[in-house]
DSSP file (Angstrom, degrees, kcal/mol; ACC not computed):
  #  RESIDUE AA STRUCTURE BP1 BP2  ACC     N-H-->O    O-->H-N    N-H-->O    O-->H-N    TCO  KAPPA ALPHA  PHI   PSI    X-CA   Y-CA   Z-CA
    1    1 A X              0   0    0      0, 0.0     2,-0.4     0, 0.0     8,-0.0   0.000 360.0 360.0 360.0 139.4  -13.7    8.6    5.0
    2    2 A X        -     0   0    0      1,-0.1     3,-0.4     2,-0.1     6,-0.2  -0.871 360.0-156.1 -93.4 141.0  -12.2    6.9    1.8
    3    3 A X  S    S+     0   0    0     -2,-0.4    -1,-0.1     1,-0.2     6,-0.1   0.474  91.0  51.8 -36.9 -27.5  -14.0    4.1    0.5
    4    4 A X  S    S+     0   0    0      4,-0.0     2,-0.7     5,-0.0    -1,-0.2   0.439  87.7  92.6-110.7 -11.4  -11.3    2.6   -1.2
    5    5 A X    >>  -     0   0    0     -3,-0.4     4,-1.3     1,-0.2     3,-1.1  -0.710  67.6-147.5-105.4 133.9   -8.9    2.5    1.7
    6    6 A X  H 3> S+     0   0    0     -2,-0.7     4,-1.8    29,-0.5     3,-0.4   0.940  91.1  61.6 -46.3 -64.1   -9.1   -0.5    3.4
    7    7 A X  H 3> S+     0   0    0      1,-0.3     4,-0.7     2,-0.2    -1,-0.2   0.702  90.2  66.6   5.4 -66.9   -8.4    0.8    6.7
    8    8 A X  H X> S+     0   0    0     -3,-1.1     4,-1.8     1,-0.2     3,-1.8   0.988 104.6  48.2 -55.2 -66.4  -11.5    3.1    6.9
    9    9 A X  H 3X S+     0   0    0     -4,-1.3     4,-0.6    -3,-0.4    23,-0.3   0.570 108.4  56.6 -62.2 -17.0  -13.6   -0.1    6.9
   10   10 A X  H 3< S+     0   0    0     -4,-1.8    -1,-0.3     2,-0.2    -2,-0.2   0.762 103.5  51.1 -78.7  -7.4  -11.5   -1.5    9.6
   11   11 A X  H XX S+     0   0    0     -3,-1.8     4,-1.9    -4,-0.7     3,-1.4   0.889 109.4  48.8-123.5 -64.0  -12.0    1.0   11.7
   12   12 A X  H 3X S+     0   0    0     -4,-1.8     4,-1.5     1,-0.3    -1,-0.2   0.565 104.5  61.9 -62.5 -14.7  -15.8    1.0   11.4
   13   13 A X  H 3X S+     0   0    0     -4,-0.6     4,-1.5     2,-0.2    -1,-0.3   0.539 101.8  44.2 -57.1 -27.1  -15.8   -2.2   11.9
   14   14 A X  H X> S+     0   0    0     -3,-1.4     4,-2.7     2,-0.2     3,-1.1   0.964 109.2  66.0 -73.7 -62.2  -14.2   -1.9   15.5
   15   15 A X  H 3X S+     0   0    0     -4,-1.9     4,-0.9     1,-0.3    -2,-0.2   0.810 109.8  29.9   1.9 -73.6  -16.8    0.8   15.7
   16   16 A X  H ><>S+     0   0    0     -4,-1.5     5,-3.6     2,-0.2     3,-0.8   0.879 112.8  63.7 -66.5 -31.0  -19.7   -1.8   15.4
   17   17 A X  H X<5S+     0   0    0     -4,-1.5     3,-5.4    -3,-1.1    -2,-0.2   0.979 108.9  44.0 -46.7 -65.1  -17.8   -4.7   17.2
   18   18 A X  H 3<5S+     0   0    0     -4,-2.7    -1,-0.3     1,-0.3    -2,-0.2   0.719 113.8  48.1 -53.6 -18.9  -17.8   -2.3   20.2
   19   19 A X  T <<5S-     0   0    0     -4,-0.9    -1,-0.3    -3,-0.8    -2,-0.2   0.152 116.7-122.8 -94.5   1.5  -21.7   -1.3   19.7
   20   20 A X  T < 5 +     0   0    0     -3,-5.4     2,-1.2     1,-0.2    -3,-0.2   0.634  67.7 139.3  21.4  42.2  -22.0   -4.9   19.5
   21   21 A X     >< +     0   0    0     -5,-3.6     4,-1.7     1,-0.1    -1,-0.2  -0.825  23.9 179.1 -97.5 113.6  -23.6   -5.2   16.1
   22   22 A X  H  >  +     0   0    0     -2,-1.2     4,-1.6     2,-0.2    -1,-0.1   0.732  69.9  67.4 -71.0 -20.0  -21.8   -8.1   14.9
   23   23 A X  H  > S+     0   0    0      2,-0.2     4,-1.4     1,-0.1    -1,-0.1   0.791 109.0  35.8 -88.2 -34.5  -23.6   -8.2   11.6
   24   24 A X  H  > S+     0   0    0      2,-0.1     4,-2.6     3,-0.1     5,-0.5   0.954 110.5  59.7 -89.4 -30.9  -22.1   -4.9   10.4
   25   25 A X  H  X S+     0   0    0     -4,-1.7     4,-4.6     1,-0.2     5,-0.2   0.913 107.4  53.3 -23.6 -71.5  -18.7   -5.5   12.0
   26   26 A X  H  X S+     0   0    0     -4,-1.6     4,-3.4     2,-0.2    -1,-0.2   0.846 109.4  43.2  -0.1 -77.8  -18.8   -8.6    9.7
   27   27 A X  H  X S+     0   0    0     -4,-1.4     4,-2.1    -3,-0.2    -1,-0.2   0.936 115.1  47.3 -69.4 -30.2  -19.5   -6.8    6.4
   28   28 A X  H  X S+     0   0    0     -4,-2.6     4,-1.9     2,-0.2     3,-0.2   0.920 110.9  54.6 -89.2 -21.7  -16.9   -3.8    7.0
   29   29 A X  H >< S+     0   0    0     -4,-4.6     3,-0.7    -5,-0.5     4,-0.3   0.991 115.3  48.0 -45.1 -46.1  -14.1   -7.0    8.1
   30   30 A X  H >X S+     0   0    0     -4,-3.4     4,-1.3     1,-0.3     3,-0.5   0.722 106.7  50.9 -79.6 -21.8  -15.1   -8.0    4.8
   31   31 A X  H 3< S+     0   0    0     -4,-2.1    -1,-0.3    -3,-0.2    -2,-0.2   0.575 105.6  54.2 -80.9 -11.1  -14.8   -5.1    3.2
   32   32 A X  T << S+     0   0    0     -4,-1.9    -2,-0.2    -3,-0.7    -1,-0.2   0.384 104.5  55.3 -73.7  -3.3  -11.6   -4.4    4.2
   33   33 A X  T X4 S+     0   0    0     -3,-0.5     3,-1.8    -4,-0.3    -2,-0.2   0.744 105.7  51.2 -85.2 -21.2  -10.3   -7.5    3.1
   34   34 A X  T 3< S+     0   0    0     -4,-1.3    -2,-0.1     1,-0.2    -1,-0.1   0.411 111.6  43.7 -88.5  15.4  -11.4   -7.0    0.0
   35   35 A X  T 3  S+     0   0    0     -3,-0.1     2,-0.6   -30,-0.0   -29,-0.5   0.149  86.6 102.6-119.1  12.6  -10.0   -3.5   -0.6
   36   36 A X    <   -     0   0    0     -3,-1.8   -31,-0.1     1,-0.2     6,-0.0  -0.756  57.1-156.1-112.3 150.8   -6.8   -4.1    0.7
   37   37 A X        +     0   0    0     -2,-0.6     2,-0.3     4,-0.1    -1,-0.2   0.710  68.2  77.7 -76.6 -13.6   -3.7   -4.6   -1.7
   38   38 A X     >  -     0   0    0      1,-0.1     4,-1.4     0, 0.0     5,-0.2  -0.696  69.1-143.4 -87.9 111.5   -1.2   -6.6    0.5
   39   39 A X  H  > S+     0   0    0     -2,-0.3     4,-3.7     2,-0.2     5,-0.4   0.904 104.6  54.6 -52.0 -32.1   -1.6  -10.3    1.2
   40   40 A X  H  > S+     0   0    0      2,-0.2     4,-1.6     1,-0.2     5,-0.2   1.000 115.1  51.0 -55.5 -53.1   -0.1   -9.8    5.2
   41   41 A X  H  4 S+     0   0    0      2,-0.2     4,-0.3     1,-0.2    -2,-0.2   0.598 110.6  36.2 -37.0 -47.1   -2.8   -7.5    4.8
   42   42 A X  H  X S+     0   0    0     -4,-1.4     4,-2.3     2,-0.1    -1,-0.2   0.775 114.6  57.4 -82.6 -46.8   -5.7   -9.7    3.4
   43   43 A X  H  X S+     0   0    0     -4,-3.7     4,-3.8    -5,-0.2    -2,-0.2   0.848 103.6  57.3 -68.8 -25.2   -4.5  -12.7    5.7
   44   44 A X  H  X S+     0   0    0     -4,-1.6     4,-3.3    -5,-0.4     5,-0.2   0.906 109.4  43.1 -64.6 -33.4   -5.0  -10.2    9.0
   45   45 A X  H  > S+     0   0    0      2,-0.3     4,-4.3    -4,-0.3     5,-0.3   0.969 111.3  58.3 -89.7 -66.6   -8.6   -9.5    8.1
   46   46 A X  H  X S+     0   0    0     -4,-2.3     4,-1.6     1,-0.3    -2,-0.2   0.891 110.2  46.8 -13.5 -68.7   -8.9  -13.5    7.4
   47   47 A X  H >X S+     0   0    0     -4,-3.8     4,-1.7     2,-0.2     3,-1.3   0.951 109.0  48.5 -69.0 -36.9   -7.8  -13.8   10.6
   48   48 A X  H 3X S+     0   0    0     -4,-3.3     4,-2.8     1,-0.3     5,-0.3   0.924 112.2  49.7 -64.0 -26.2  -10.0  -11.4   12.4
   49   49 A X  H 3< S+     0   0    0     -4,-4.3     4,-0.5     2,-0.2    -1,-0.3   0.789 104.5  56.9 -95.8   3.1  -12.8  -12.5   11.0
   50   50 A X  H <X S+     0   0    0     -4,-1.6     4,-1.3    -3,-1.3    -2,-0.2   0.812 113.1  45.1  -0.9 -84.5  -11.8  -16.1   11.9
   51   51 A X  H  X S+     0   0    0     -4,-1.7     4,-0.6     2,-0.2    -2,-0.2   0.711 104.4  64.6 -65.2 -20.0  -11.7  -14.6   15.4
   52   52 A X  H  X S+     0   0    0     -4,-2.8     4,-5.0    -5,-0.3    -1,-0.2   0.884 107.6  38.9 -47.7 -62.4  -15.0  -13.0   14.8
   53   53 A X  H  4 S+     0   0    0     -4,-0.5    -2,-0.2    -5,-0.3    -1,-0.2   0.614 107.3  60.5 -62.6 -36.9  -16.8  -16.1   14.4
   54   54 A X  H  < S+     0   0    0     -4,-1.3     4,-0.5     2,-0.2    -1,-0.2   0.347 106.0  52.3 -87.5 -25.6  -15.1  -18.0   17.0
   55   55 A X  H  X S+     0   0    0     -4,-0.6     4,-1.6     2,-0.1    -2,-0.3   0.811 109.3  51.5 -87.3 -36.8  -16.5  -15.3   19.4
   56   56 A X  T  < S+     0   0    0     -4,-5.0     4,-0.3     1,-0.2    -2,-0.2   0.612 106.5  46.5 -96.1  11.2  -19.9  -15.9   18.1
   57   57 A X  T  > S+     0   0    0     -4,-0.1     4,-1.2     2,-0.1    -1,-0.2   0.787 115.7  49.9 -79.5 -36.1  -20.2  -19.6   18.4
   58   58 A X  T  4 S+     0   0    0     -4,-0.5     3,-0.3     1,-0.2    -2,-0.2   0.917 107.7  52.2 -78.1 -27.8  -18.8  -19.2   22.1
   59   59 A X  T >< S+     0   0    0     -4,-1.6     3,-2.2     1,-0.2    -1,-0.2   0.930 109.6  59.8 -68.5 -48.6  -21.4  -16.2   22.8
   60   60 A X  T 34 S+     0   0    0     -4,-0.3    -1,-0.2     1,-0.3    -2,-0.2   0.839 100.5  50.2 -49.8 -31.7  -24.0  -19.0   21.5
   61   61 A X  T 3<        0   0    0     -4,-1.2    -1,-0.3    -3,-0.3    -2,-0.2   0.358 360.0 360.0 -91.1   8.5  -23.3  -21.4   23.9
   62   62 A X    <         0   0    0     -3,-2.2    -2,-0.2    -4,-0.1    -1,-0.2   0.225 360.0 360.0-115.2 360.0  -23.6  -19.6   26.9
């Protein structure tokens, strides 16, 4: 796995989502936005981790 490709970190980040650790999902969303060069790119990860967040206020309330 490359560090530097954004991608890699998305990827582990589905990884944890599914393992349900939310807390690393989190850091590797965030580290894929912040390695990736494209703004479509940057805004996608914006949004997931948008949606991230929005799943764990609704998990909170239940």
């Amino acid at each position: 796995m490359s560090p530097t490709l954004h991608e890699s970190h998305f990827g582990l980040a589905r990884s944890y989502f599914e393992l349900n650790n939310i807390a690393r999902a989190e850091f590797h969303l965030r580290k894929a936005r912040k390695k990736a060069d494209f703004t479509h790119d940057k805004q996608r990860y914006d949004n997931k981790l948008i949606a991230l967040k929005s799943l764990i206020v609704k998990a909170n309330h239940y």
